[in-house]
CHARMM internal coordinates of N, CA and C (Angstrom, degrees):
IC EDIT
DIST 1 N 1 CA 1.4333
DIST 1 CA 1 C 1.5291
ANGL 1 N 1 CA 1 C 107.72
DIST 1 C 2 N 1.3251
ANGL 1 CA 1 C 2 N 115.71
DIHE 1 N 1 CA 1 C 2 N 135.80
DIST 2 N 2 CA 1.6017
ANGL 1 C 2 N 2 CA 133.58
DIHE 1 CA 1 C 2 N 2 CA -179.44
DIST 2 CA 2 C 1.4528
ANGL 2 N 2 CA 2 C 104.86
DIHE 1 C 2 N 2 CA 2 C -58.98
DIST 2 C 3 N 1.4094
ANGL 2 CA 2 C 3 N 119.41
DIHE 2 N 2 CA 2 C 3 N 167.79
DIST 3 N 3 CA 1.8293
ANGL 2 C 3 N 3 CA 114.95
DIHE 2 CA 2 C 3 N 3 CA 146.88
DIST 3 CA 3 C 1.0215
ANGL 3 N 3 CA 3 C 106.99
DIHE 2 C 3 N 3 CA 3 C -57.97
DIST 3 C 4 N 0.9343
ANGL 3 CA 3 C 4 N 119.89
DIHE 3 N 3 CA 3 C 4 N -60.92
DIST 4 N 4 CA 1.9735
ANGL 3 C 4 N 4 CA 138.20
DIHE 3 CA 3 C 4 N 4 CA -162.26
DIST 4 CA 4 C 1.8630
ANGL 4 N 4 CA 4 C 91.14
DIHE 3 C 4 N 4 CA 4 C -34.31
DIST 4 C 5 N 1.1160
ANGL 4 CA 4 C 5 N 81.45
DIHE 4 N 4 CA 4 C 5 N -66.20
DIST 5 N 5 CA 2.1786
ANGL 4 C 5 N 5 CA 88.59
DIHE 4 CA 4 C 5 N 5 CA -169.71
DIST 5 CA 5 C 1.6930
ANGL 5 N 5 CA 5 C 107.71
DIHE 4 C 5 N 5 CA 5 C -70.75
DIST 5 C 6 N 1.0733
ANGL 5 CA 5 C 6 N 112.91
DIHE 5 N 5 CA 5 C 6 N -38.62
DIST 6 N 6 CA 1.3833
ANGL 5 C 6 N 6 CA 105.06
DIHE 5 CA 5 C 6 N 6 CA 169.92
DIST 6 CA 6 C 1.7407
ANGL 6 N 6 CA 6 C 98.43
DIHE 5 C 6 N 6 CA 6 C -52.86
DIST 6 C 7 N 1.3439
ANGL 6 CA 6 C 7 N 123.00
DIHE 6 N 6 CA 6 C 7 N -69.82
DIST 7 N 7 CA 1.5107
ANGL 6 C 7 N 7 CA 146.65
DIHE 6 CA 6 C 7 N 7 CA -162.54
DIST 7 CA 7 C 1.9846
ANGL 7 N 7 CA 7 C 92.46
DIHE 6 C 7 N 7 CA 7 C -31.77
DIST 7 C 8 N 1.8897
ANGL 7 CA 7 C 8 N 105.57
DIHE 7 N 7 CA 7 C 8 N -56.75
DIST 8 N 8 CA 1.3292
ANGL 7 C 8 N 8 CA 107.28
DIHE 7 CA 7 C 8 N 8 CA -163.31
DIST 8 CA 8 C 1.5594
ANGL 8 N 8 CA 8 C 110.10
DIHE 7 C 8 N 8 CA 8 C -76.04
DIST 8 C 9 N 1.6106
ANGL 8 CA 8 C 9 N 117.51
DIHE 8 N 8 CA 8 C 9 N -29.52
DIST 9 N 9 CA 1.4260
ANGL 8 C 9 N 9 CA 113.81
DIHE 8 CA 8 C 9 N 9 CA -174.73
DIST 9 CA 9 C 1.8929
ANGL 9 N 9 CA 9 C 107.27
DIHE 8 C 9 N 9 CA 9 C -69.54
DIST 9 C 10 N 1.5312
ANGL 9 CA 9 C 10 N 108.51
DIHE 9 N 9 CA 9 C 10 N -44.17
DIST 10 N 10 CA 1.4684
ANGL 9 C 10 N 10 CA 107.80
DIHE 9 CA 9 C 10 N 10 CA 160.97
DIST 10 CA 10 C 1.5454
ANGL 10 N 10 CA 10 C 125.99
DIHE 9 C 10 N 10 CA 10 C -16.27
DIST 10 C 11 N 1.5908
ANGL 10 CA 10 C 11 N 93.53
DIHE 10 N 10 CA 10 C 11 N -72.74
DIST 11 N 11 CA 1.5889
ANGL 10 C 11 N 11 CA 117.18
DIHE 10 CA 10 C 11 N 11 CA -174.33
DIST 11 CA 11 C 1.2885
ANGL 11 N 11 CA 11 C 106.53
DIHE 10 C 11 N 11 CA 11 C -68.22
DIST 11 C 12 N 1.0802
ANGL 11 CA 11 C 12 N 149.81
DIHE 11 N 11 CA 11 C 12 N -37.86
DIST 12 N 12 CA 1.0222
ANGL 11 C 12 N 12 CA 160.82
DIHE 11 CA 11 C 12 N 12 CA 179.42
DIST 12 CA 12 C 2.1218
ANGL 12 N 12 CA 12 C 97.64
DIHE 11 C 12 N 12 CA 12 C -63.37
DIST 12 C 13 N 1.1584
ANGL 12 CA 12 C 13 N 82.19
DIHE 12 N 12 CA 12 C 13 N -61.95
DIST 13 N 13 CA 2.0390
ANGL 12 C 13 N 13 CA 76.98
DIHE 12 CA 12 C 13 N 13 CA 175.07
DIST 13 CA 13 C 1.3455
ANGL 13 N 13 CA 13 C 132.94
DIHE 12 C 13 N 13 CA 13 C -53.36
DIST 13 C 14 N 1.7259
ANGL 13 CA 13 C 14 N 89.52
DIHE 13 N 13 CA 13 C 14 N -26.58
DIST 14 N 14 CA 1.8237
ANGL 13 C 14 N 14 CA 104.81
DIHE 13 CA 13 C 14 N 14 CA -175.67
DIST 14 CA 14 C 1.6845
ANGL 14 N 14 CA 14 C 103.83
DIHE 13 C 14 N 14 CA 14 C -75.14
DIST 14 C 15 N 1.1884
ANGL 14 CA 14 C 15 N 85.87
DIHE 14 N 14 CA 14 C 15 N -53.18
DIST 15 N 15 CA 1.5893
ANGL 14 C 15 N 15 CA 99.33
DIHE 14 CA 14 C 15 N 15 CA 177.23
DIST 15 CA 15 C 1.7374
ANGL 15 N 15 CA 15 C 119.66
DIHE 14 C 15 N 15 CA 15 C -34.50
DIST 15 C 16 N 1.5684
ANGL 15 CA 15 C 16 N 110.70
DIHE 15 N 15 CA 15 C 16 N -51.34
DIST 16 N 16 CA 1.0386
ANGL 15 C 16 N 16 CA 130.33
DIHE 15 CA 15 C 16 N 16 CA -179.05
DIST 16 CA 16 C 1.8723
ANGL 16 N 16 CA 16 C 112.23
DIHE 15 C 16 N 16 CA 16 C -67.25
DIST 16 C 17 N 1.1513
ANGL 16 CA 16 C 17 N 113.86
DIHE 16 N 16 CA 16 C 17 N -52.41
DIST 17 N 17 CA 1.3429
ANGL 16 C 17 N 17 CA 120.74
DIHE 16 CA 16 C 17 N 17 CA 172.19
DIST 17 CA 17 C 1.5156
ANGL 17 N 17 CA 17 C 115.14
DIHE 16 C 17 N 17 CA 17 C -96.25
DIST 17 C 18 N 1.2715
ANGL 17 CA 17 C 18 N 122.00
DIHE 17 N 17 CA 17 C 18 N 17.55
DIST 18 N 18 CA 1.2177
ANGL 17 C 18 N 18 CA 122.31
DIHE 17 CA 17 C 18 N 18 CA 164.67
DIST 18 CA 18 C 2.0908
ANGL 18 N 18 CA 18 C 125.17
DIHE 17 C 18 N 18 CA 18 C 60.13
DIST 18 C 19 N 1.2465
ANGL 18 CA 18 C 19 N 95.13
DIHE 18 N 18 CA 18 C 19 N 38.87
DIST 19 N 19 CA 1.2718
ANGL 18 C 19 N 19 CA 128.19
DIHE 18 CA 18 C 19 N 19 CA -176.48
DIST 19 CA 19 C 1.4133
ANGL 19 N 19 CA 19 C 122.08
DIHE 18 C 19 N 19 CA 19 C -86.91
DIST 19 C 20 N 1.2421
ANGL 19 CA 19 C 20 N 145.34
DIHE 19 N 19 CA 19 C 20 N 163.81
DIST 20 N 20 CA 1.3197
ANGL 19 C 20 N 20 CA 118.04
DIHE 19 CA 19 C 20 N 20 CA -155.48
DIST 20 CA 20 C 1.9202
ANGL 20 N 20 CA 20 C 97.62
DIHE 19 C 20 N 20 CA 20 C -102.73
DIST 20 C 21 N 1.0588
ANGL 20 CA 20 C 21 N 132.12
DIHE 20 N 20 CA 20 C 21 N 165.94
DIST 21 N 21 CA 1.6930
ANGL 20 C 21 N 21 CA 130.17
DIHE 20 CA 20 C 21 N 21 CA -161.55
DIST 21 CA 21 C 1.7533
ANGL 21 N 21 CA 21 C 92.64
DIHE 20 C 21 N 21 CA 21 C -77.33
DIST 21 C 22 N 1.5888
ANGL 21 CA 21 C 22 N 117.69
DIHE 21 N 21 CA 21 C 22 N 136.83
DIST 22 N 22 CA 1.0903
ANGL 21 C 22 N 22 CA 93.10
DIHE 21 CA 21 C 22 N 22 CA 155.22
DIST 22 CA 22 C 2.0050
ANGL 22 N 22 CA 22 C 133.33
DIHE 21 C 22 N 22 CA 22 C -112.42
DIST 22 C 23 N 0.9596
ANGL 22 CA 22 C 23 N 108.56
DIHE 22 N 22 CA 22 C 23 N -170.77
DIST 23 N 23 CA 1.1684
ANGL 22 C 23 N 23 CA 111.83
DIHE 22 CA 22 C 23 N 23 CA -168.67
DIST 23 CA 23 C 1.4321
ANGL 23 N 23 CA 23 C 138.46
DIHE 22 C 23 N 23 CA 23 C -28.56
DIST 23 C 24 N 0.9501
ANGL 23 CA 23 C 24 N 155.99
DIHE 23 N 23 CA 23 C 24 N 111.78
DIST 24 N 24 CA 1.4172
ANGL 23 C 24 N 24 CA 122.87
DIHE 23 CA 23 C 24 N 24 CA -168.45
DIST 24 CA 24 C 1.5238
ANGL 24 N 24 CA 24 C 122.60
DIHE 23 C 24 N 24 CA 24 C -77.56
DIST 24 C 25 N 1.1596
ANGL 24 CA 24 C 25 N 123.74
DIHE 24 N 24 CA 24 C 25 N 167.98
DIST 25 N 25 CA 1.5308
ANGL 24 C 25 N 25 CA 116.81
DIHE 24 CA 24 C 25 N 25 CA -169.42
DIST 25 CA 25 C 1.3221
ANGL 25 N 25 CA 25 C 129.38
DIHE 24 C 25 N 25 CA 25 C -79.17
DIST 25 C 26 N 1.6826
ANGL 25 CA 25 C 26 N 132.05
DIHE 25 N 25 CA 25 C 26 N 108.64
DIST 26 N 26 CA 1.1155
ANGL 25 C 26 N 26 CA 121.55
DIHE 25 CA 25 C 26 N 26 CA -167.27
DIST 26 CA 26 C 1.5756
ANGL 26 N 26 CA 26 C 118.32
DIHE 25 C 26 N 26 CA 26 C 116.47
DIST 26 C 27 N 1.6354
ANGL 26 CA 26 C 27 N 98.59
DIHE 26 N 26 CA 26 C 27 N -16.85
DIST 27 N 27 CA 1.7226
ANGL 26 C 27 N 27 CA 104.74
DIHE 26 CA 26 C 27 N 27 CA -166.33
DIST 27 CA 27 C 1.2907
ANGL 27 N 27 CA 27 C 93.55
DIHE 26 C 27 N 27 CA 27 C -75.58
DIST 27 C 28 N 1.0499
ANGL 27 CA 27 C 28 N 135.82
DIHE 27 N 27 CA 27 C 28 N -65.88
DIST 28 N 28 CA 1.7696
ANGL 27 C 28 N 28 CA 136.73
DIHE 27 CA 27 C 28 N 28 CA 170.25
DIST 28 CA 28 C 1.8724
ANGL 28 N 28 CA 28 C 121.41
DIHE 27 C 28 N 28 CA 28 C -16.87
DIST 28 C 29 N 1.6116
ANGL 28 CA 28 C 29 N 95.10
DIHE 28 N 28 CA 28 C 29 N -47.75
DIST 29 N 29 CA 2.0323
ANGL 28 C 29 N 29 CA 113.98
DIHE 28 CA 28 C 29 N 29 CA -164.41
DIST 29 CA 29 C 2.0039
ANGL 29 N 29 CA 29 C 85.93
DIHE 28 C 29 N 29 CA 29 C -20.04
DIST 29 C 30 N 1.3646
ANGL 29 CA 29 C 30 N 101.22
DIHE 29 N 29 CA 29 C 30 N -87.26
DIST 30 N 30 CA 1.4535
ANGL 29 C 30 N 30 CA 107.40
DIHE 29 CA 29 C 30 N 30 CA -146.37
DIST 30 CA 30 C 1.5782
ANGL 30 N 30 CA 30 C 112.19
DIHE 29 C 30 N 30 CA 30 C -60.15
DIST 30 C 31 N 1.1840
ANGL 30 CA 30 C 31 N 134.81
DIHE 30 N 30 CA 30 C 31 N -1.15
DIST 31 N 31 CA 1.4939
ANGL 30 C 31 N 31 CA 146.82
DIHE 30 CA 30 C 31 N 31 CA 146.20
DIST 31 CA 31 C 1.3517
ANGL 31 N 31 CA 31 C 112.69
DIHE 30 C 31 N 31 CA 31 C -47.36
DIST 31 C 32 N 1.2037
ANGL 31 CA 31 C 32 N 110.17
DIHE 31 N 31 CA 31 C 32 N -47.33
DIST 32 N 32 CA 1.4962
ANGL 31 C 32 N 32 CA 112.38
DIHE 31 CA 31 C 32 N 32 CA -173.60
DIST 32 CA 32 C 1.4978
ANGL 32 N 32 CA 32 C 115.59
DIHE 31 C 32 N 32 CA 32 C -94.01
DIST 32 C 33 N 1.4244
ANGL 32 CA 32 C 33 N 106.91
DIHE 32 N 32 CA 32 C 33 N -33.04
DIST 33 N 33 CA 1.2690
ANGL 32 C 33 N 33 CA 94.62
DIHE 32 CA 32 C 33 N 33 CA 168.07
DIST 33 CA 33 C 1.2008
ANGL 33 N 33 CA 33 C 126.34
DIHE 32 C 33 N 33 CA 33 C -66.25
DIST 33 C 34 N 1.3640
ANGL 33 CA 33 C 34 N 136.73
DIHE 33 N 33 CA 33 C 34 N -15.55
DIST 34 N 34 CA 1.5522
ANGL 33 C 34 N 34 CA 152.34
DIHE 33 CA 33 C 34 N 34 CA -170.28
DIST 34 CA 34 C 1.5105
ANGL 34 N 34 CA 34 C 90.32
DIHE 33 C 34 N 34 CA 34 C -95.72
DIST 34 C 35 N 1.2507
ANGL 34 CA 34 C 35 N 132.68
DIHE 34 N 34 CA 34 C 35 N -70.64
DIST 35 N 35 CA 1.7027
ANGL 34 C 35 N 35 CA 115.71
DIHE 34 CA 34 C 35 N 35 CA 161.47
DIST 35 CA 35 C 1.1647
ANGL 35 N 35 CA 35 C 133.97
DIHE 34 C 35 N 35 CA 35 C 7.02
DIST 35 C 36 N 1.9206
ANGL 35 CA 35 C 36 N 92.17
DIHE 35 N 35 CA 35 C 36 N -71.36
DIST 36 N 36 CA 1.4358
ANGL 35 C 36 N 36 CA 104.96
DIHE 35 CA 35 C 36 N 36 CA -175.28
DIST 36 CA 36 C 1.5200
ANGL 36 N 36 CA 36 C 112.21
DIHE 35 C 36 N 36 CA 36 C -73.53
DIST 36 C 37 N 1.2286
ANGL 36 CA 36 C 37 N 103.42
DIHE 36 N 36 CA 36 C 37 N -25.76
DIST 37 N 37 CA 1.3786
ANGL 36 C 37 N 37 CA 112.31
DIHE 36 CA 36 C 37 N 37 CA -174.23
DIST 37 CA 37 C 1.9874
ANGL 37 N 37 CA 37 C 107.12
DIHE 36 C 37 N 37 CA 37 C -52.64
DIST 37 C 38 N 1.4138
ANGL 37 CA 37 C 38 N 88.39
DIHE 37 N 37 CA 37 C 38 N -56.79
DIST 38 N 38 CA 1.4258
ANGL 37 C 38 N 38 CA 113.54
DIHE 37 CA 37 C 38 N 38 CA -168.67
DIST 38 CA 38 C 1.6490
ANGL 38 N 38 CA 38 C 99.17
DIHE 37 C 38 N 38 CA 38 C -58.58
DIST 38 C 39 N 1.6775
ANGL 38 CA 38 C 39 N 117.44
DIHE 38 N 38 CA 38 C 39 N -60.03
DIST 39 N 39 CA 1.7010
ANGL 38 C 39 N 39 CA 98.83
DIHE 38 CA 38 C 39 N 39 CA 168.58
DIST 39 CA 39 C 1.3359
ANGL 39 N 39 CA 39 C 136.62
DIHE 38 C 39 N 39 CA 39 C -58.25
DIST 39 C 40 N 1.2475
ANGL 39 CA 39 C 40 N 124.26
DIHE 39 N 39 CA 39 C 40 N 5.57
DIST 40 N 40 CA 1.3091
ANGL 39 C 40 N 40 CA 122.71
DIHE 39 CA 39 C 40 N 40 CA -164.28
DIST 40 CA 40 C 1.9456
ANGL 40 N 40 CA 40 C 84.02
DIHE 39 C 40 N 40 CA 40 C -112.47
DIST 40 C 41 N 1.1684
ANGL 40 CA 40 C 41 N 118.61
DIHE 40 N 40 CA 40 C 41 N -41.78
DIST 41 N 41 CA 1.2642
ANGL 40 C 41 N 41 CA 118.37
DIHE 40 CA 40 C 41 N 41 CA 172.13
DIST 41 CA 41 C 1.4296
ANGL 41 N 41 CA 41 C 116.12
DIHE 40 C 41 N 41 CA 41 C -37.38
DIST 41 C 42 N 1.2859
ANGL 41 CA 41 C 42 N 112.49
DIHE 41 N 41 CA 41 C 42 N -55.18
DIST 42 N 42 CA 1.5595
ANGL 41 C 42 N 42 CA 130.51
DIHE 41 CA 41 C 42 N 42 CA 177.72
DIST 42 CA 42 C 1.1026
ANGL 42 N 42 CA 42 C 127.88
DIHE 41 C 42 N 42 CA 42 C -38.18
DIST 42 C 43 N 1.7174
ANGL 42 CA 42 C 43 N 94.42
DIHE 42 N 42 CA 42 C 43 N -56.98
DIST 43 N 43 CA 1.4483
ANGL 42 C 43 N 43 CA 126.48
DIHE 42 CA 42 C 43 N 43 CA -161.51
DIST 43 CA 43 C 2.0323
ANGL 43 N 43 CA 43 C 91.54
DIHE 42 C 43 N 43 CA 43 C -75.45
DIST 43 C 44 N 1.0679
ANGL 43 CA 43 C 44 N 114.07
DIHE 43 N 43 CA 43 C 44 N -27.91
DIST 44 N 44 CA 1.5961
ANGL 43 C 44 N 44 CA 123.17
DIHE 43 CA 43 C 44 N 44 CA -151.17
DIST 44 CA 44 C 1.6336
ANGL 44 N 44 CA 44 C 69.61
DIHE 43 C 44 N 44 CA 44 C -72.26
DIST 44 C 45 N 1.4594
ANGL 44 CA 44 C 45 N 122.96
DIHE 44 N 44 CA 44 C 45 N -65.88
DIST 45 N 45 CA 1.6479
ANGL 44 C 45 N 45 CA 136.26
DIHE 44 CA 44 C 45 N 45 CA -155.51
DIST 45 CA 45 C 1.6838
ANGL 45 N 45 CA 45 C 100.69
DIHE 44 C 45 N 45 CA 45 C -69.39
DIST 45 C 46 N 0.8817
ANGL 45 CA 45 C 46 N 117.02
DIHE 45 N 45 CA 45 C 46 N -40.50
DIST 46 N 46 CA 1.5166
ANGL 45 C 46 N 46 CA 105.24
DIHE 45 CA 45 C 46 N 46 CA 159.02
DIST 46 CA 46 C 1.5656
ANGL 46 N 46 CA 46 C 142.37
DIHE 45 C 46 N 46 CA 46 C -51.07
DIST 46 C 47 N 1.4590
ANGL 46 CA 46 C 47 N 109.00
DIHE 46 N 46 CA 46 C 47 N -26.78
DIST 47 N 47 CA 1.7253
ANGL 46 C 47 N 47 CA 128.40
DIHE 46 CA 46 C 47 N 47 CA -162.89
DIST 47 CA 47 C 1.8938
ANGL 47 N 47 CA 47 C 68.89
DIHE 46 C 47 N 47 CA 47 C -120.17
DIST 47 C 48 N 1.0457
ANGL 47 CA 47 C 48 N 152.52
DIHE 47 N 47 CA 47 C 48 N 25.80
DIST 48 N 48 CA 1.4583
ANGL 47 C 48 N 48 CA 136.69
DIHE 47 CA 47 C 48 N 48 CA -176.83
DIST 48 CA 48 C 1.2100
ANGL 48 N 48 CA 48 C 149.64
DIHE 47 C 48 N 48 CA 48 C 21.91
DIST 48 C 49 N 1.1760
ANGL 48 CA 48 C 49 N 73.66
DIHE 48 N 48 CA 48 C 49 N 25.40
DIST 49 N 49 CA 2.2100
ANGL 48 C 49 N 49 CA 105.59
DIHE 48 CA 48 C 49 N 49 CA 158.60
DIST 49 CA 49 C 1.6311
ANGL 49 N 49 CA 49 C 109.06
DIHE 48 C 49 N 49 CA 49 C -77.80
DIST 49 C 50 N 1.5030
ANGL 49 CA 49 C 50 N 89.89
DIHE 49 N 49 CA 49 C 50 N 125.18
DIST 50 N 50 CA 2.1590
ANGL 49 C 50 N 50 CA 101.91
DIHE 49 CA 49 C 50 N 50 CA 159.04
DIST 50 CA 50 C 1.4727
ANGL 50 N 50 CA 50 C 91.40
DIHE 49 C 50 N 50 CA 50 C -12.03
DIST 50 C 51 N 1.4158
ANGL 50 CA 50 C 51 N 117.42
DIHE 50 N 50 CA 50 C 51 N 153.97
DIST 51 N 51 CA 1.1438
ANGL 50 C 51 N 51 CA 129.39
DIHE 50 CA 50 C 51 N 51 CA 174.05
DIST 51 CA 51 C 1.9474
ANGL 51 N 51 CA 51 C 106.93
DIHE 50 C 51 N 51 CA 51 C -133.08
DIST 51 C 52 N 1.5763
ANGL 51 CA 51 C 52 N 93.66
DIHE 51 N 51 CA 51 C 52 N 23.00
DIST 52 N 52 CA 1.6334
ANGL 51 C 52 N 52 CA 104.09
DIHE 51 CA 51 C 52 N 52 CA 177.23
DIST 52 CA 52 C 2.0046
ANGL 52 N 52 CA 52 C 93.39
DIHE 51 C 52 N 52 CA 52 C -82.14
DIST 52 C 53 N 1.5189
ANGL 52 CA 52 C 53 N 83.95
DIHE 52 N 52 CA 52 C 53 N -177.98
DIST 53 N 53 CA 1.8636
ANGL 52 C 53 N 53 CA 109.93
DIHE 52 CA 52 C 53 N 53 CA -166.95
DIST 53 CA 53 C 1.5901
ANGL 53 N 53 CA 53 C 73.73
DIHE 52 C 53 N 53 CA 53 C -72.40
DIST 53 C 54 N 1.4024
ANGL 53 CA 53 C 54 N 100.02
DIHE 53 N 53 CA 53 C 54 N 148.76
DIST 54 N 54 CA 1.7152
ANGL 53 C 54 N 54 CA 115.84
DIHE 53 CA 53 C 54 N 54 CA 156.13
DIST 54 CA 54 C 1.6638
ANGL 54 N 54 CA 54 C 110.26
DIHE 53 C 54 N 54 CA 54 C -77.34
DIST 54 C 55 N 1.0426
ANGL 54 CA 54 C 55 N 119.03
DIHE 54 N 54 CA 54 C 55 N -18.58
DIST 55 N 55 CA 1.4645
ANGL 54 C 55 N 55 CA 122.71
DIHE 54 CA 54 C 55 N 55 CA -171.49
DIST 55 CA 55 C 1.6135
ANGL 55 N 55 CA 55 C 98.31
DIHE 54 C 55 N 55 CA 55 C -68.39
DIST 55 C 56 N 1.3235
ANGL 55 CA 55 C 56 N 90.73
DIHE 55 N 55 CA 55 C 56 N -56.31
DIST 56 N 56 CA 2.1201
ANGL 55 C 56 N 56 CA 106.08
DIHE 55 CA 55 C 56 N 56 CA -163.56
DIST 56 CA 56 C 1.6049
ANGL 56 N 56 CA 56 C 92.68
DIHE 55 C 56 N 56 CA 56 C -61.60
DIST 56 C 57 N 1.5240
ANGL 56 CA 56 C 57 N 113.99
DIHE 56 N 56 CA 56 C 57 N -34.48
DIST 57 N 57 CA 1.9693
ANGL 56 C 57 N 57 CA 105.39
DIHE 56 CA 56 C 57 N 57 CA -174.92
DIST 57 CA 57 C 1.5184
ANGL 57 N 57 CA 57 C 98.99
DIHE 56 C 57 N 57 CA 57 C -65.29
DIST 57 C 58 N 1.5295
ANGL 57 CA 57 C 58 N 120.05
DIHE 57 N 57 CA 57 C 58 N -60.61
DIST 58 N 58 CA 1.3523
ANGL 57 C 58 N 58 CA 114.57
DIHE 57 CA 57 C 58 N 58 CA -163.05
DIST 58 CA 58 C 2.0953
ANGL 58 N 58 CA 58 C 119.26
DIHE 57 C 58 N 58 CA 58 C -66.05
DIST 58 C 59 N 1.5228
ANGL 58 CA 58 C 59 N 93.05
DIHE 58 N 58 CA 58 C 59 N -25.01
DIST 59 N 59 CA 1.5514
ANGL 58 C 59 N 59 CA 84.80
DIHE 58 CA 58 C 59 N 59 CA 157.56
DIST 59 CA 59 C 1.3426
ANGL 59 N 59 CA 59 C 126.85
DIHE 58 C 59 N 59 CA 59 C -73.66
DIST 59 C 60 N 1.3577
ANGL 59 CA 59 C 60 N 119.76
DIHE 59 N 59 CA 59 C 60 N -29.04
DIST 60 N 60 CA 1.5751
ANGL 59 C 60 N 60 CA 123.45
DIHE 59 CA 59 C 60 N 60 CA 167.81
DIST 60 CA 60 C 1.4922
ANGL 60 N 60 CA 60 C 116.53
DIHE 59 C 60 N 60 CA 60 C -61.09
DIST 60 C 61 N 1.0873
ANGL 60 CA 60 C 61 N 103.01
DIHE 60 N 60 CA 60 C 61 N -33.05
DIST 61 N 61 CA 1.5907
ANGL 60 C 61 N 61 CA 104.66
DIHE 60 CA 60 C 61 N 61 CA 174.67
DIST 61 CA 61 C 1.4075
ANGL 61 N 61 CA 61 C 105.20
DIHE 60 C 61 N 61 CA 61 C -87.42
DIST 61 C 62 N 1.2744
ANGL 61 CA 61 C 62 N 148.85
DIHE 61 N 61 CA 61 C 62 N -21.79
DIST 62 N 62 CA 1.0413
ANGL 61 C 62 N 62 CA 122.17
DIHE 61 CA 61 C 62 N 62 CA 152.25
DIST 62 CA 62 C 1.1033
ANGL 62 N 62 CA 62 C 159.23
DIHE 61 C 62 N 62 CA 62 C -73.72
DIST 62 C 63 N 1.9018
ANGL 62 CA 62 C 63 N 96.48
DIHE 62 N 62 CA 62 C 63 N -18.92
DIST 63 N 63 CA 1.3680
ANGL 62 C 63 N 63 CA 120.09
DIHE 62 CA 62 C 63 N 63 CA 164.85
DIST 63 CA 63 C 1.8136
ANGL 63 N 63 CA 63 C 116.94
DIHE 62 C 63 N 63 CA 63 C -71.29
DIST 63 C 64 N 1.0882
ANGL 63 CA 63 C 64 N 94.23
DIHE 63 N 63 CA 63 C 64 N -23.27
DIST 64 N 64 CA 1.4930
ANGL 63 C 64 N 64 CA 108.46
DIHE 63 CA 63 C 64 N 64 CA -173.52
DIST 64 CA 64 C 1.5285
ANGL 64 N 64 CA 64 C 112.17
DIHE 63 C 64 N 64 CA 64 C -68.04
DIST 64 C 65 N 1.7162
ANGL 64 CA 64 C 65 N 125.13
DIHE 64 N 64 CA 64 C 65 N -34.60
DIST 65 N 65 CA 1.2060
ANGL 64 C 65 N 65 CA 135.61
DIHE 64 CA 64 C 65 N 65 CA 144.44
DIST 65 CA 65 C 1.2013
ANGL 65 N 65 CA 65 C 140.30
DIHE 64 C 65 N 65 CA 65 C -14.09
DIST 65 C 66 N 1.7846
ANGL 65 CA 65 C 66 N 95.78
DIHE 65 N 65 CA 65 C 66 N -55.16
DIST 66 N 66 CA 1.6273
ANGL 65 C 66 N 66 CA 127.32
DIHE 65 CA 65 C 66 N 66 CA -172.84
DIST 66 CA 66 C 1.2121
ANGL 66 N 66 CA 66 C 114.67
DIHE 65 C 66 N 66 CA 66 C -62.31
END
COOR INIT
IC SEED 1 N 1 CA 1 C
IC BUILD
């Protein structure tokens, strides 16, 4: 079974017992990924590592090559 159909049989139940609608699937993703993003940031500043994006370090180090 899909989200989508999981998503409609849900709504469909709330509906029936008068429950509040829930979420649709996927609306949350980029919340959490920025979350995780954000704890691992922390965690980097805690153990006293840069607490920058690993993305922005490894492009600096590659441009820095060039």
């Amino acid at each position: 079974m899909s989200a989508i159909e999981q998503y409609l049989i849900d709504t469909y139940r709330a509906s029936q017992h008068g429950d509040p609608m829930p979420p649709p699937p996927g609306r949350d993703d980029l919340a959490v990924v920025r979350a995780a993003r954000a704890y691992e940031q922390f965690r980097a500043v805690l153990d006293g590592r840069p607490g920058r994006h690993p993305w922005r370090a490894a492009l600096r180090r590659l441009t820095a090559r060039s």
